[in-house]
N, C-alpha and C positions, 0 to 999 in steps of 0.2 A: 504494500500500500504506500503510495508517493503520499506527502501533506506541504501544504501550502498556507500559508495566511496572507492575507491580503487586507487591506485597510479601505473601509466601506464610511457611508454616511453616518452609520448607524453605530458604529465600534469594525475591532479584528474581527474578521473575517474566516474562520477555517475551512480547506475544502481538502477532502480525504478521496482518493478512487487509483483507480491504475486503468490499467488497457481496458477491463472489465466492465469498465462505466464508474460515475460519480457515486459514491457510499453516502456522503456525507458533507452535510454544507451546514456550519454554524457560527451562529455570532457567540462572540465572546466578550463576556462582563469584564474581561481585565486587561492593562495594558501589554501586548504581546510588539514582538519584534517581527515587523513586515517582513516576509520571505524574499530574498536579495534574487534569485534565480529558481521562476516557478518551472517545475516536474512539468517536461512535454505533453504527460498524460492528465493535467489539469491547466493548461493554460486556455483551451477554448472555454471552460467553465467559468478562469479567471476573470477574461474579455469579455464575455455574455454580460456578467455579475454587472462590470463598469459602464457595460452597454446601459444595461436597467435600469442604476442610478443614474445615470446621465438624462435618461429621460428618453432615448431612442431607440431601446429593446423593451417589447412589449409579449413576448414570448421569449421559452426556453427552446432552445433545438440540442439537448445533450443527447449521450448514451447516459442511460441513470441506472444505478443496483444497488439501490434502497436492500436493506435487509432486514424484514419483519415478518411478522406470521401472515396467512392469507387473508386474513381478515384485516390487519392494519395494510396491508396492498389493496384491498380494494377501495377503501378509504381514502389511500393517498392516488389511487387512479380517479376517484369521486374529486378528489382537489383539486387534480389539473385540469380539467372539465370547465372549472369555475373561471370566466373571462376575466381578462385584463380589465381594472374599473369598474367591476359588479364585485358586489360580496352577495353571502349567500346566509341562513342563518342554521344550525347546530339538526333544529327540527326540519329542516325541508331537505339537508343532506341524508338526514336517515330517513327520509321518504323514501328518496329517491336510491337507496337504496336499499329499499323494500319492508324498512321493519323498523316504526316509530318506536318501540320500544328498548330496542338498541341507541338509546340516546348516549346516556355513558360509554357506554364500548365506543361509539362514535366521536366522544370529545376525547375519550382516552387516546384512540388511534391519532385523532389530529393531532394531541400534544405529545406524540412519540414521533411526529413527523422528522427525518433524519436531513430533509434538504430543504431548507431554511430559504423562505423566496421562491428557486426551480420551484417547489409544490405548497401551489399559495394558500397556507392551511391560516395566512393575515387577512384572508377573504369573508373567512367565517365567522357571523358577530350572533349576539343573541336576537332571538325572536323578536325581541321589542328594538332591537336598532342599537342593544349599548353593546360595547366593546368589553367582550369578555373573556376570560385568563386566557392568555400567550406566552407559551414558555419563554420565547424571547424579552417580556415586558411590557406593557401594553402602551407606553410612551413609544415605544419602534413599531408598534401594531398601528396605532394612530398616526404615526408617519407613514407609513406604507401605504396602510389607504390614501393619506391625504394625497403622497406623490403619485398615486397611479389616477386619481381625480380625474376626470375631463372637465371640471369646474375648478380653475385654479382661484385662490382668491387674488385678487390684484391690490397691490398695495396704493393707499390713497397719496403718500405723503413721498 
């Protein structure tokens, strides 16, 4: 497994994969030392990521190998589903896939999501419209959304 970190809007950046596809994309709560020379087999990941924040990648196009049980795989295949600038809410993702009662298993699966961003598990808010736990922090949830906004607010001053 190559690892990389890279430094995002939001804090460091870790992205973990090899030839196999992307494992693993995570922000990290602590000051880390930006990766001087990113592993061949994570630098389109790196590029994507900077595309993102910049504001002119609105999709991911990786090779991805998520490693979860098939239940949090279909969960995190239910995430990428969810458009660029829509979010979605906890109850209409376990509609959709098939079993409102599986609510828990469903928020659990979303906050075991291994790729942070690639699988917009920042899309997913409660039923009533608040922003709710994100293992990332819900200060970088509220950013996420806001950056992917098609209503930007314009500054008056």
């Amino acid at each position: 497994m190559e690892t990389c970190i890279i430094k995002s809007p939001l804090g460091f950046t870790k992205i973990v994969g090899d030839v196999d596809g992307i494992t693993q994309v995570t922000v990290l709560n602590s000051e880390e030392k930006e990766t001087d020379i990113i592993p061949i087999e994570l630098e389109e990941c790196a590029t994507q990521l900077q595309e993102y924040f910049e504001g002119i990648r609105t999709e991911f196009s990786l090779k991805l190998n998520a490693q979860g049980t098939d239940f949090q795989k279909r969960v995190w295949d239910a995430l990428e589903q969810i458009p660029y600038g829509k979010t979605t809410s906890y109850l209409d993702l376990t509609k959709e896939l098939g079993d409102v009662k599986a609510i828990r298993a469903v928020a659990n699966a979303n906050g075991k999501n291994p790729l942070w961003i690639i699988v917009p598990c920042h899309r997913v808010i409660g039923s009533n419209g608040s922003l709710t736990g994100y293992a990332g922090g819900l200060h970088r949830k509220k950013w996420l959304i806001e950056h992917e906004s098609p209503y930007k607010q314009q500054s008056l001053f």
